[in-house]
Structures are given as C-alpha cells and as structure tokens.
C-alpha positions in Angstrom: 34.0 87.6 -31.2 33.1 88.3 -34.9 33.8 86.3 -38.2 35.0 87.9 -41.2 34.6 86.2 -44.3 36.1 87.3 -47.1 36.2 85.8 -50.6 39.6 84.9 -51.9 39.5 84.4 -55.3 43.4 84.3 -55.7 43.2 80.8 -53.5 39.7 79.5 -55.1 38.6 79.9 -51.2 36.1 81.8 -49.0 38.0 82.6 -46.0 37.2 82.9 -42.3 39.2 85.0 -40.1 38.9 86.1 -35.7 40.9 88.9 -35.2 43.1 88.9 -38.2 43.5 85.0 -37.5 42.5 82.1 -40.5 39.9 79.9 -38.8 38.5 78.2 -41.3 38.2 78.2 -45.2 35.6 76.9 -48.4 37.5 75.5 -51.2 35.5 76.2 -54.4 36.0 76.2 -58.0 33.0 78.5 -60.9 32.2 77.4 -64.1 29.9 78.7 -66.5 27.7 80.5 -63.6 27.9 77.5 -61.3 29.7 77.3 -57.9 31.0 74.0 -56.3 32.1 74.2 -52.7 33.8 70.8 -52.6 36.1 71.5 -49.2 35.5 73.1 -46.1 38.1 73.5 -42.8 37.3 75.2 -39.6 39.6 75.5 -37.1 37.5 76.6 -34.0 34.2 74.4 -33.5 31.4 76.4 -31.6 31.8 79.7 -32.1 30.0 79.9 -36.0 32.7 79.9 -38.6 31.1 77.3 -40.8 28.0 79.2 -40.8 29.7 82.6 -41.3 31.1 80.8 -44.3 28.3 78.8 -45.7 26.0 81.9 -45.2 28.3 84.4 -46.6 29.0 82.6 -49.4 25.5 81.2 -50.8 24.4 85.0 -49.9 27.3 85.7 -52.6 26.5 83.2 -55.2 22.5 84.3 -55.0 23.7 87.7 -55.3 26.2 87.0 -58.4 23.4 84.8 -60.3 25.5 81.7 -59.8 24.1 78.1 -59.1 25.7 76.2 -56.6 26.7 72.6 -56.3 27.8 71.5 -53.1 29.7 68.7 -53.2 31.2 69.4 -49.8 29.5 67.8 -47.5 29.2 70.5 -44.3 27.8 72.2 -47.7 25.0 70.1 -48.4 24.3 69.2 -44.8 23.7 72.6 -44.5 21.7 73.6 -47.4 19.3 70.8 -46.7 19.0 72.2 -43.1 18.0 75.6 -44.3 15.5 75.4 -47.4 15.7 79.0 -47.9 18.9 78.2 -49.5 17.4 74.9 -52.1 16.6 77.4 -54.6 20.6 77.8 -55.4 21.1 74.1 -56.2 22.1 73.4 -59.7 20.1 71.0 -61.5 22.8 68.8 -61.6 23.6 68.3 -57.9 22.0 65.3 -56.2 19.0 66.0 -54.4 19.2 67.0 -50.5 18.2 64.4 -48.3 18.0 61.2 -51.3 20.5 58.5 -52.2 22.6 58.6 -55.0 
C-alpha cells in the first residue's frame, strides 16, 4: 500500500491519497516565504499517511526556501520528534518541547 501526496494548492492543502482514495489532508496557508500547517486529517491510522504528509511536505517547504510554522499540532509533535526537521521553524513559532 503506498501514499501519494500531492500538493493542492487550489484547496490550501497537502493531500494524501491510497489507491486514488483521499486519506488524509494538511490545511496550510504561505505568506511572505513562511508556511503554517495549522490542520491535519487522516483517515486511516497505522498505515503512515501523516508521515507521508508531514514528510512530504517539510521536504517541500525546505526545498522551496520557505519557513514553516506549525501551528497544527500532529505538526509540531512531529517536528520535535525528528530534529532534522528544527531547522525549518520560523523564528516566530514557539519553541518545540517549551510552554508558551
């Protein structure tokens, strides 16, 4: 079973799909270079949608030059468990792992 993601700028979504089928999606919204993911739906647990579209999309914004701020939480639970991926962070996002 493989995961396409796609990016679906039409929506202001990354989009997950199994066979043709939605599974899951990342709400976003850019501005001035900066991405916040601030919405995320998967539809089957277990089988690596959110990380299709958590990795997909970072691997995106690192490759665009964008920032990202993840409000979302999956987003930010996720960043903080793979510090390969801090360096996106935009200055203005809360620190991983600290209290606001």
């Amino acid at each position: 079973m493989t995961v396409e993601v796609t990016d679906a700028p039409e929506h202001h979504r990354w989009e997950a799909r199994i066979d043709g089928e939605l599974v899951g999606f990342s709400q976003y919204k850019r501005h001035d270079g900066v991405i916040t993911f601030f919405h995320t739906e998967v539809e089957r647990e277990g089988v690596g949608v959110g990380t299709a579209l958590v990795r997909t999309s970072l691997d995106a914004a690192r490759a665009a030059g964008e920032q990202v701020h993840p409000v979302c939480p999956f987003y930010a639970g996720w960043i903080e468990r793979h510090p390969e991926y801090q360096d996106l962070l935009h200055e203005k996002a809360p620190h991983l792992g600290e209290e606001d």
